[in-house]
C-alpha positions in Angstrom: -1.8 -4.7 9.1 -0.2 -2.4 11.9 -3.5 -0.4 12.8 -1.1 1.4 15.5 1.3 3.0 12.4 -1.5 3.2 9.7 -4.0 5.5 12.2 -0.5 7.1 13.2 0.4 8.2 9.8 -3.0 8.8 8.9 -3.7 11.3 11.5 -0.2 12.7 11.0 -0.6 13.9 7.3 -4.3 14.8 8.1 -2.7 17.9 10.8 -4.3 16.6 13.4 -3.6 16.3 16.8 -5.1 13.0 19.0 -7.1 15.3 20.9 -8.4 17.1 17.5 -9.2 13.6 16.0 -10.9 12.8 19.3 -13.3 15.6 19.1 -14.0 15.0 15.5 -15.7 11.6 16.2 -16.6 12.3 20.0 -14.6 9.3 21.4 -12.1 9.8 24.1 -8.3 11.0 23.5 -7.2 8.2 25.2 -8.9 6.0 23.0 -6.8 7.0 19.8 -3.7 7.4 22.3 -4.6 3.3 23.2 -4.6 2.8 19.3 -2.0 4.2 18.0 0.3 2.9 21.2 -0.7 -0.7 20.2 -2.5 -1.4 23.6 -5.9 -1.6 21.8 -6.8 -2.8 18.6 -9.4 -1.5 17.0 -12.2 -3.2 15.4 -12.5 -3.1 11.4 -15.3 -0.3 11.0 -13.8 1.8 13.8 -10.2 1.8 12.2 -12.1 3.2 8.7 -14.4 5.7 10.5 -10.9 6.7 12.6 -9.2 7.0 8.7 -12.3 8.6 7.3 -12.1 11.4 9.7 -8.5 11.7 8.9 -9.4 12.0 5.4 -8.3 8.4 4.3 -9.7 5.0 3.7 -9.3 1.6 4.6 -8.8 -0.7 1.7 -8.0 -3.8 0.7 -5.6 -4.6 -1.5 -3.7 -8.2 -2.7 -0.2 -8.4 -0.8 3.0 -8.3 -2.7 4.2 -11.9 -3.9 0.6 -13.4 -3.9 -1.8 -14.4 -6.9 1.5 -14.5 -9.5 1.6 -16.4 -12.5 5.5 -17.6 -11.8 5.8 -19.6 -14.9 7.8 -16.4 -16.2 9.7 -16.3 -14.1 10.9 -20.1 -13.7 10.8 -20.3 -18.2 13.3 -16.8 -17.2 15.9 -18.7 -14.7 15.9 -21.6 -17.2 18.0 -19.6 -19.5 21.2 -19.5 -20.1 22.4 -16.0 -19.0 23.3 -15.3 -23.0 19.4 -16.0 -23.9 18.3 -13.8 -21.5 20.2 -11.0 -22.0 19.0 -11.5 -25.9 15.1 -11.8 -24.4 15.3 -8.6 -22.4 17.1 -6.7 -25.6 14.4 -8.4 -27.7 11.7 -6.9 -24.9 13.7 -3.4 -24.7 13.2 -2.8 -28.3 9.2 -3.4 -28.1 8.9 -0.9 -25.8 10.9 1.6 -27.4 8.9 1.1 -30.1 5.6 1.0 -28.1 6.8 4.4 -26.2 7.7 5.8 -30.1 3.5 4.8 -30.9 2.4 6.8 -28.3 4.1 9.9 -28.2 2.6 10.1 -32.2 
């Protein structure tokens, strides 16, 4: 996590200046200028009170890559290229017909 970029952006969409986001929580300008420069890294709950002010939240999420049943995708690259190009027409045609169900 880049706290420096995410409580940049943040206060960026929010419309607010450092000084304005300063005021809002009564901490010093140069405290947000610190964060956001990457000279000071903020703790947990004061990154998500900096966010909350700027109308966002911290949350956790899983990262990309991680907690993936690969199986797929290893059964996938045993193929022959032939068997998988006849899987993902087999796969097209369920969800053309799933997409067909729903706009009923």
């Amino acid at each position: 996590m880049n706290a420096a970029l995410l409580l940049r952006q943040a206060r960026r969409r929010a419309g607010l200046t450092q000084r304005e986001l300063a005021a809002r929580l009564g901490i010093a300008q140069s405290s947000i200028a610190k964060i956001e420069g990457g000279t000071a890294i903020p703790r947990i709950d004061t990154l998500d009170r900096l966010l909350e002010a700027c109308g966002e939240t911290l949350e956790a999420v899983p990262r990309p890559g991680r907690g993936l049943d690969r199986a797929v995708y290893r059964e996938l690259l045993e193929l022959r290229p032939r068997a998988r190009l006849e899987r993902a027409a087999e796969e097209a045609e369920s969800l053309e017909r799933l997409l067909d169900t729903r706009k009923r």
